[in-house]
Every structure is written in structure tokens, then in C-alpha cells.
N, C-alpha and C positions, 0 to 999 in steps of 0.2 A: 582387846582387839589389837592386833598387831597394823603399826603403819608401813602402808606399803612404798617403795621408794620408787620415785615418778619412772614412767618411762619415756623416754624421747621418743616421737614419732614426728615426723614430717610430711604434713600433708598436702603439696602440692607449693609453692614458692616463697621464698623469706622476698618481700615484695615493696616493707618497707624497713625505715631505721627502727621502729618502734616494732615488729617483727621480728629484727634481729637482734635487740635488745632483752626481747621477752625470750628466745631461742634461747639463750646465751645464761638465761639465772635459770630456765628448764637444765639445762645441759650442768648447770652447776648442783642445782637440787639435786641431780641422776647419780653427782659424783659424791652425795651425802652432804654437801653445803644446805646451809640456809640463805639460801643469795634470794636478793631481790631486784628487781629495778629500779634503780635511784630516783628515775623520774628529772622532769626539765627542771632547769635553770643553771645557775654556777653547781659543778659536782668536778670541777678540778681534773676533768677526762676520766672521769670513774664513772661507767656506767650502771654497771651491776654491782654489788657487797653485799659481804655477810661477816658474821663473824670470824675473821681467818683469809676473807677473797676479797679480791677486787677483778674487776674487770670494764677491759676497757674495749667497747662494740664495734667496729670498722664495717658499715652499710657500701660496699664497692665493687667495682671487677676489676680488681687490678690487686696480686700479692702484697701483702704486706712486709715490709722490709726493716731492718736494722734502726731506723729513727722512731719509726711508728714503735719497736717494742723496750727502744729507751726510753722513749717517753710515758710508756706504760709504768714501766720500771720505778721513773723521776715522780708519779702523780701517786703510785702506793707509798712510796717512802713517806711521804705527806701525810699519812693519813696510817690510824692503828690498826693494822690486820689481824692483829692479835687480839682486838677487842674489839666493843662493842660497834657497829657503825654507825 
């Protein structure tokens, strides 16, 4: 039996951070990752990884800009994208 690869659907508002953090390893799953959600405590601004991804969640209404994505930037360097998380 063949696995099928997620599909994103949105079903009415990302409402909270825990929302858009679960969005956010859907949306990675969709692009063939195995992302997860890190889950609370210390995660170094990593919210979601997989083998290969990181990512880091912004719950706001306002663009995100040029600090928020060096900082994304400075928190994977930390950390082996290329292996295991």
C-alpha cells in the first residue's frame, strides 16, 4: 500500500501558537519532510524538525522581517539539519 503525502487543508483559523506550530510540520510533511513539533521548553527557537528542516513558528499579525529570519538563520546553524533531530 502506497503512503499517501498529507494534504494541507485549512479549516477555519490558526487561533492559537500551538495551531500554528502544528500548521507549520503539516505544511513541512506536504513538502515530503518528516517534521515534527518540538514541543515546550528550551528548543533554541526551533519549533518544528525533521531530518534536514527546522523551523521556526511566528503566532502574530504583523510581517515578519529581516531580524526574525536571521535569527531563524543563527538557531539552525546550532543545530544538525542534516541529521537526526
Amino acid at each position: 500500500m502506497a503512503t499517501e503525502t498529507p494534504h494541507l487543508a485549512i479549516d477555519g483559523y490558526v487561533e492559537t501558537w500551538e495551531d500554528a506550530e502544528h500548521l507549520a510540520a503539516v505544511a513541512l510533511r506536504c513538502m515530503g519532510f518528516e517534521a515534527e513539533v518540538t514541543g515546550p521548553g528550551t528548543d533554541a527557537g526551533i519549533d518544528v524538525a525533521g531530518p534536514g528542516v527546522v523551523g521556526q513558528v511566528k503566532f502574530q499579525d504583523r510581517r515578519v522581517g529581516r531580524p526574525d529570519v536571521q535569527r531563524l538563520v543563527g538557531a539552525g546553524a546550532h543545530r544538525d539539519v542534516a541529521g537526526d533531530h
